[in-house]
N, C-alpha and C positions, 0 to 999 in steps of 0.2 A: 504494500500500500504506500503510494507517493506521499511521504511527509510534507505538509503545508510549511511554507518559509516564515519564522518567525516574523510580525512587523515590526521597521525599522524603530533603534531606539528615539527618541528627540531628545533636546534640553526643555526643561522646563520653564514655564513664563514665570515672571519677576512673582505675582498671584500665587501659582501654584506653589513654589519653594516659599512664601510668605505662611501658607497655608499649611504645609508640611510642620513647621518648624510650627506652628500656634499650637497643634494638635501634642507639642511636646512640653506645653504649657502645666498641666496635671503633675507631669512626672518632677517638674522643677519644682510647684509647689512641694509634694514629698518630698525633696531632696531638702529642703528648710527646715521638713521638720526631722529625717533623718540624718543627717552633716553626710550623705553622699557627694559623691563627687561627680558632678552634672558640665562643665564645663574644663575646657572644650568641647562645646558642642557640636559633631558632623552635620554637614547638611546634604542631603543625598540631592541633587540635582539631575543627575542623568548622563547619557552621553551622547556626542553626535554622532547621526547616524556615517554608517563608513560609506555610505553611495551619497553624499549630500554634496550640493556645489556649495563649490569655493563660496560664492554668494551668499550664500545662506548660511554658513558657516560662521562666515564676516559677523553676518548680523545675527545669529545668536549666541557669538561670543559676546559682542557690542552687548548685548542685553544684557547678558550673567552680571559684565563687568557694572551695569547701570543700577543694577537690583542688587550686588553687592555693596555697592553705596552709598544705596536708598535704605534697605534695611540691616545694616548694620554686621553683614558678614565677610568674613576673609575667605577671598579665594588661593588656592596655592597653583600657581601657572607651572607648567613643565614645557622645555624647548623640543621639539618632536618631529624628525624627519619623516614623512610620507611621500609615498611615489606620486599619489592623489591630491596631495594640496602641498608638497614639497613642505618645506619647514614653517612651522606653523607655534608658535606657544598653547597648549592645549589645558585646560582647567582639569586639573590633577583630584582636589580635595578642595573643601569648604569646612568651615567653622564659625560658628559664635564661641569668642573666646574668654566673653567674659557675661557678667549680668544684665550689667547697663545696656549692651549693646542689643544682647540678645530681647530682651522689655522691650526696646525702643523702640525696634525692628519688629515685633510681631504685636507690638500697639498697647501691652498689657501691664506698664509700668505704675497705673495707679490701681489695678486690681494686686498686682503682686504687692502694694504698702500696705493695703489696708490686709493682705491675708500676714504679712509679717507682723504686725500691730497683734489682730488677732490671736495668732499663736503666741504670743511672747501674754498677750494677755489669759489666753487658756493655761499657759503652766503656769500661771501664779492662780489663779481661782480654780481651773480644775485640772491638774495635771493628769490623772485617771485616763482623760480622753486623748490624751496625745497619738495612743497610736490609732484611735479613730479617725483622727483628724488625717495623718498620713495615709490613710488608706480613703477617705473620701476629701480630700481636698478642694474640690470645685462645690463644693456643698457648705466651706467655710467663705469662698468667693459669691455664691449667690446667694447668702443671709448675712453680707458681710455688715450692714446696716443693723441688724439684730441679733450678733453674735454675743455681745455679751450680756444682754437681758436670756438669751439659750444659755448662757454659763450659768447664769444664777441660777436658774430654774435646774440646769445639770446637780452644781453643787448640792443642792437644796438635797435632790435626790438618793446624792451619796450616803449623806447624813439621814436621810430620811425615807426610807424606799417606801414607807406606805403611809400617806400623809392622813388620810381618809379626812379630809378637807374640801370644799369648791371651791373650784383652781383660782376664783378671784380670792379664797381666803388665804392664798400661799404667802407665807411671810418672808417675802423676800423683795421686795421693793420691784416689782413690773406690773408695768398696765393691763388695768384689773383683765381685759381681754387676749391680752400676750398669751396665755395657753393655747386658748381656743381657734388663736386667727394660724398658728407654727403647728398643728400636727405630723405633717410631716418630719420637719425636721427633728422635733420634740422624738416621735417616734424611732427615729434610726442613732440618737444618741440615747437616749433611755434604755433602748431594748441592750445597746454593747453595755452602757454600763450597769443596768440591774441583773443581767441573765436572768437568771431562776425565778429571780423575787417578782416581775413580773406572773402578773396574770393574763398567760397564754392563749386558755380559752374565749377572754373577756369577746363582747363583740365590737362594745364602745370604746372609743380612747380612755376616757375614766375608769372606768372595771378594772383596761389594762394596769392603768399607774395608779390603781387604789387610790383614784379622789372620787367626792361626791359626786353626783350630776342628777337633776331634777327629773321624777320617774314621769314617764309621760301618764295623762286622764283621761279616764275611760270618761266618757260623757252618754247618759242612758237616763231615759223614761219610762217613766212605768204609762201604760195606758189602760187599765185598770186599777179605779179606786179601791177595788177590796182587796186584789194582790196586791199595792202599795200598802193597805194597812197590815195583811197578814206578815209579810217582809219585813216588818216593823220600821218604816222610811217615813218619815214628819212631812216630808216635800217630795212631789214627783218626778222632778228633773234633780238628778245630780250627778256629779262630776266626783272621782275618786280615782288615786294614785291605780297603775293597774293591779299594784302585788296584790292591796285589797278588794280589788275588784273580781280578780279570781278567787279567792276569798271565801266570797257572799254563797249561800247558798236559796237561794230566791227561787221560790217552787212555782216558775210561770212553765205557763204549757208550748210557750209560743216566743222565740225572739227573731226580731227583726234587726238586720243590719243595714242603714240608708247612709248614704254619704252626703247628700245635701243637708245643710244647716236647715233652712225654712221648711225643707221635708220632715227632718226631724222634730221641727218646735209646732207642726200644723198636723198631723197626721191625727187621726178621730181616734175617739174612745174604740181598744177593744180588747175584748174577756182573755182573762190569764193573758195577756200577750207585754212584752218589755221590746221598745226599739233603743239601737246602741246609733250613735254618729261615730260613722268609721274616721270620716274625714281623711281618707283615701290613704289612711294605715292600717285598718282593719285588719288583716291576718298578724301583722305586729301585736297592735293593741290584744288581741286577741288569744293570742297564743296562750295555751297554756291554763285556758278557764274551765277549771273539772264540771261544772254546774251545767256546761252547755252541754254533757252527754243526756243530760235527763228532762231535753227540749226539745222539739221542734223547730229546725234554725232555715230561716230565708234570709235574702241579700237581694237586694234593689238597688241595682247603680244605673249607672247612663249605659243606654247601648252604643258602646263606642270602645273603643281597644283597650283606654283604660277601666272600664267599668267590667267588662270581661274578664281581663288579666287580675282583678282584684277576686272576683270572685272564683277565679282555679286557685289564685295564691290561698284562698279560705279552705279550697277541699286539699288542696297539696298540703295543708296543715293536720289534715284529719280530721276536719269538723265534715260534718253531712250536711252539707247547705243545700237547699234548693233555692231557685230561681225565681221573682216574681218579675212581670212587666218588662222582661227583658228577651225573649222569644220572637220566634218570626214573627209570628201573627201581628204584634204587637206592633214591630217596626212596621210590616204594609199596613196596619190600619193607619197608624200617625205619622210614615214618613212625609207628609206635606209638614209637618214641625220638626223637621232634620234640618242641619247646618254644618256647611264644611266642616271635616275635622281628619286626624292625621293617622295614619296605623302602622303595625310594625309590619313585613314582611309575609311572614309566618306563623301559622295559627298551629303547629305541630306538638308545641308543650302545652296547651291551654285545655285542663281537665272540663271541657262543656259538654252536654249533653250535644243530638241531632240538632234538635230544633234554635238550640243556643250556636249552637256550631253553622248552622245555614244562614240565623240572622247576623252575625260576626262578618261571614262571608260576604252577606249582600251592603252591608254597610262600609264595609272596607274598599269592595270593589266599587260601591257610588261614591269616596270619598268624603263620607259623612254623618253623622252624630245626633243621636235623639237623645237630649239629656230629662231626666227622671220628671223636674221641674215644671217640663213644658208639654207633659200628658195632661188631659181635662181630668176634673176631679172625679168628674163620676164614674172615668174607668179606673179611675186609681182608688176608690172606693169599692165597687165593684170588687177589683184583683183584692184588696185588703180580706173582704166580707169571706172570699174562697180561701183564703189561708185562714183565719181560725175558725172555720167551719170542724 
């Protein structure tokens, strides 16, 4: 089989060796904080190709020598007889041979202060992360503005790996939102330096670094007055953290899950039945309430991708939801009150029945949305009266 001829070499534009040598930008920060020995630095440029005219030759020597400098590097010229372009001085090697030059030349002389600032300021407040820092260095360069309110908050942790605080109560002098705005970064130096003492499982940033954070509220009605009094509840509508809301053991025969607000505060009196406001977390909220094994559970969202996807997220949880007002039928009676709206792709993971799965279809394929709000009431009565029948 006839081997293809490699393509000829080139020199590389003033750009491309500019770009080369930035890319070697990370490795120099590490070398600050390890005392390696980073310069002189080669710069790989290329060679010319050996069928190139003289002309061309000319002029991409002309360049190397214009772009060495423009950005700050030495070239090492060697005298070189050829049959092809007779004697000729040819570019041997290249180097940045020092700091200054090498900064200057690939533009990053005030990202390299403020990363030396920083590190001379992390071994005095947390030495611990030193070798964190050598191994992500660009990470000290794009939070170089907030590196040392990340120190504090680091230190704090050494001393303290489980504060069990809300992070505005960390006593350490940053803005009361500095936790919350940095998790990222917060997260990839916490995790090096607590290891174990983290909580691995957590799902929140809080859990993880053992602080407070505010449990989200279940918000639920009762729509029967005599199951509100057997419940023993003073008031119909209330809101509760959710730990206590799985909690409760509330003997209704019937719960309802709606995600519209004005759904939820307007929906008619009815026997043993409780509605929850998902407020479009509902399998969140959700999770985990032993009380709804021993109910009757429906869910009423918009017919639309997200009103769908929320109610598979409710059976992928293991609750037995059924469906109200969300079915084919429903969409060809009132698609004249549909409105553009947006869908995913693929309806392949979404637990719906037939008839839920055909109206998904025909709403996606038209590009549009019947939300709960804009059914007339007396079909949304009607659907009600068939569920706690």
């Amino acid at each position: 089989m006839k081997r293809l001829a490699a393509p000829p070499r080139t020199m590389l534009t003033a750009e491309q060796i500019q770009a080369k040598a930035r890319n070697k930008f990370p490795r120099f920060l590490r070398s600050l904080v390890t005392s390696e020995v980073f310069f002189p630095l080669p710069v790989r440029f290329g060679k010319p190709s050996p069928t190139a005219h003289l002309n061309d030759l000319t002029r991409d020597f002309t360049a190397l020598r214009l772009a060495s400098a423009a950005l700050g590097f030495r070239v090492v010229w060697e005298p070189r007889k050829t049959i092809r372009w007779h004697t000729q001085d040819f570019p041997e090697t290249a180097f940045y041979d020092d700091e200054r030059a090498y900064l200057a030349g690939i533009g990053r002389s005030r990202e390299a202060a403020a990363f030396k600032q920083n590190l001379e300021l992390s071994r005095t407040i947390c030495p611990e992360l030193e070798q964190w820092i050598a191994t992500h260095p660009m990470l000290v360069v794009e939070n170089d503005q907030d590196w040392p309110d990340v120190l504090k908050v680091c230190r704090y942790y050494v001393d303290n790996p489980q504060p069990h605080l809300y992070p505005r109560q960390l006593p350490i002098g940053i803005h009361s939102k500095f936790v919350d705005w940095h998790h990222d970064i917060l997260r990839s130096t916490l995790d090096y330096l607590l290891g174990e003492r983290i909580n691995a499982t957590a799902k929140s940033f809080e859990e993880r670094y053992h602080l407070l954070r505010a449990e989200p509220q279940v918000r639920f009605r009762f729509l029967d007055e005599e199951l509100q009094k057997l419940a023993g509840f003073p008031v119909s509508d209330v809101a509760l953290p959710r730990s206590t809301f799985q909690t409760l053991t509330i003997p209704a025969a019937t719960c309802l899950v709606v995600e519209n607000r004005m759904i939820f505060l307007t929906l008619p009196q009815l026997p043993n039945t409780v509605v929850i406001l998902g407020d479009g977390k509902a399998a969140a909220l959700l999770d985990g309430t032993e009380w709804f094994t021993r109910c009757r559970l429906f869910y009423w969202g918009d017919i639309d991708d997200s009103g769908f996807r929320i109610l598979s997220s409710l059976r992928a949880a293991g609750h037995l939801f059924e469906s109200i007002l969300m079915d084919l039928h429903t969409w060809e009676e009132f698609e004249y009150l549909a409105h553009p709206g947006a869908y995913e792709v693929s309806s392949v993971d979404l637990r719906l029945d037939e008839t839920e799965l055909q109206a998904w279809d025909r709403v996606r394929k038209a590009g549009r949305k019947l939300e709960q709000e804009h059914l007339p009431q007396a079909a949304v009565e009607s659907a009600l009266r068939k569920m706690s029948d």
